[in-house]
N, C-alpha and C positions, 0 to 999 in steps of 0.2 A: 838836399841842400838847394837845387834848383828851383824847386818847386815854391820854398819859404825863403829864397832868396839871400838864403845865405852863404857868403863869399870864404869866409875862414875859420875856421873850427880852433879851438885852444886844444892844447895835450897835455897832458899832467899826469904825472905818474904819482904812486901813493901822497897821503896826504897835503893833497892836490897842490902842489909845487910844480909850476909851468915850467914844460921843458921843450915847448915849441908851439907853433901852428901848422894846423895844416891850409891848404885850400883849395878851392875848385881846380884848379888846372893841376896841383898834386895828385887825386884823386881821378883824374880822367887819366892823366901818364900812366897813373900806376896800372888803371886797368888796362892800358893799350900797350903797357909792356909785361903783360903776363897772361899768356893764354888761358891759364884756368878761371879767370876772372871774367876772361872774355867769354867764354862756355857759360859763364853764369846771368850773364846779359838776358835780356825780357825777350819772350819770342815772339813770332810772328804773331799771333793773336794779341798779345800787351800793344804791339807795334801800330797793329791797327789802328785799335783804338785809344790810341794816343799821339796821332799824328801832330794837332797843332802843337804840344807838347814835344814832342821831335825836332820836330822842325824849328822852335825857340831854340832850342839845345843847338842844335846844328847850326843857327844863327851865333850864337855864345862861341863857339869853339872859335870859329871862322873868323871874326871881330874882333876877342879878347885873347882866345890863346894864341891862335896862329895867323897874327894879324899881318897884312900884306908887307913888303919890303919895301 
């Protein structure tokens, strides 16, 4: 989603009848509230070599999800 900048996904269950969206800050909660998810995270090598990539994201979080008070 980050990558192609995209902010919010549709859901549809059978015969594709909308029954939500989800969106980026859904999707990052959901991984930081379930440790198996977080196990599943890119490791130090992905990490590497994706730092400007990182650090976007880590920009994103900071600005949009958990934006100052």
């Amino acid at each position: 989603m980050q990558l192609n900048k995209i902010r919010r996904l549709p859901v549809a269950k059978e015969g594709n009848i909308l029954v939500g969206i989800i969106t980026d800050k859904d999707v990052f909660r959901a991984i930081m509230e379930n440790q198996d998810l977080v196990a599943t995270l890119p490791n130090e090598e992905f990490i590497r070599g994706n730092k400007p990539l990182l650090s976007q994201l880590g920009e994103h979080m900071f600005t949009n999800i958990f934006p100052p008070h």
